[in-house]
N, C-alpha and C positions, 0 to 999 in steps of 0.2 A: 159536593165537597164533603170530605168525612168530617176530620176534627180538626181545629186551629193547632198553628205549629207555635203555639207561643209558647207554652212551657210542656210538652206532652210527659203525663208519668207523674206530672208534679199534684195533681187534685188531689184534695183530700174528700169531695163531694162533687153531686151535679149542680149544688148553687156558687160553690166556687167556680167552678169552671166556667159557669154562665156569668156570674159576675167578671170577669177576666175578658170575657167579649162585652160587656155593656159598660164596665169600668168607667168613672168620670162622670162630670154634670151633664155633659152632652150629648154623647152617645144615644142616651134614652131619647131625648129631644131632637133628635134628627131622626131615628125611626118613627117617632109621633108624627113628625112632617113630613115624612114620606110616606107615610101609609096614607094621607091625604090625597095624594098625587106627586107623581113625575114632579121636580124639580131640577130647575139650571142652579147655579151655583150662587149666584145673587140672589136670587129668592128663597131658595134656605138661608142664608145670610140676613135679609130681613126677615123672615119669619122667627130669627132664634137672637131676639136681640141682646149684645153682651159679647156676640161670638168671635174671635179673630178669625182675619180668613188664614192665616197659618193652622189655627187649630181648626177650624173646621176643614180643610185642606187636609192636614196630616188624620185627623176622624174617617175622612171620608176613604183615604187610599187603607187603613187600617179594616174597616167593614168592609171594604170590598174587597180585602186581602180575606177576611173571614167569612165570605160569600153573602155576606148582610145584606151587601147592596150593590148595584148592576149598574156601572160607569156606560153610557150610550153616547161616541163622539159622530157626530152627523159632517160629511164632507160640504159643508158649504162654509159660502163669503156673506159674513163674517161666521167664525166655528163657532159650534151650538154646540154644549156638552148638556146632557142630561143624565140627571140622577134619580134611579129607583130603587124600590124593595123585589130583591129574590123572593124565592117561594119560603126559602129559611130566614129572611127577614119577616116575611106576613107573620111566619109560624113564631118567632119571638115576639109581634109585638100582641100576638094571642093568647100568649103566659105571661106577657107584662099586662096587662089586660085587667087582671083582678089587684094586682097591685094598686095599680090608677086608683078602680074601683076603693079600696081601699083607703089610701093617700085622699081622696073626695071625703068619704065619712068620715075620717077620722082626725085627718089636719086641716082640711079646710074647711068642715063641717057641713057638706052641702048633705044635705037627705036628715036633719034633725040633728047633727050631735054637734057639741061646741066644737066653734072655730078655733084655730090653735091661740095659745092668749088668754081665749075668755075663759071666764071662772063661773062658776055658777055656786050657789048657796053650799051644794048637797057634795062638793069639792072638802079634801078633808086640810086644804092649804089655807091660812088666814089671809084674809083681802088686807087689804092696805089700805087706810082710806088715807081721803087728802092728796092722794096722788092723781095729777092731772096731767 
């Protein structure tokens, strides 16, 4: 697949345009879950707690409209749908990759740096004390 037919001609960059395919809270979070493994439909469903299945429903027919993701319906009783990552899905979640990276150090502080919240001395904001 070349380029999504959602807006063609309207980019002003390659981060918009990339944001315009990963757009929304979930999006990123279903490629997380997918780059794990094949998934049915209830199990990204659990795995993404919070999610309707309309919108994860209407997410999924949109990625796989934008070759993200590989709809597999199996002929058997009862129907077994599976959901995976294209070769352009792996390759997104490989430039989302440093993001994460990122999002770790610096919001939720894992590798040394404060968690998002914490304050430290050498912060140039005043603590508040008394507050519990």
């Amino acid at each position: 697949m070349g380029t999504t037919g959602r807006r063609p001609g309207a980019y002003v960059c390659g981060i918009d345009a990339a944001m315009d395919v990963i757009g929304g809270k979930w999006k990123v979070l279903i490629l997380w879950a997918l780059n794990e493994r094949p998934c049915r439909f209830g199990e990204l469903r659990r795995e993404l707690p919070g999610i309707t299945e309309k919108v994860l429903a209407s997410h999924l027919r949109e990625m796989e409209a934008d070759g993200l993701v590989h709809r597999e319906a199996y002929d058997e009783v009862p129907p077994r749908v599976e959901y995976s990552l294209t070769p352009r899905g792996v390759s997104l979640n490989e430039a989302l990759a440093p993001l994460g990276a990122w999002g770790r150090a610096n919001v939720l502080g894992v590798g040394g740096s404060p968690a998002a919240g914490q304050m430290r001395e050498d912060h140039d904001v005043p603590l508040v004390t008394g507050a519990a």
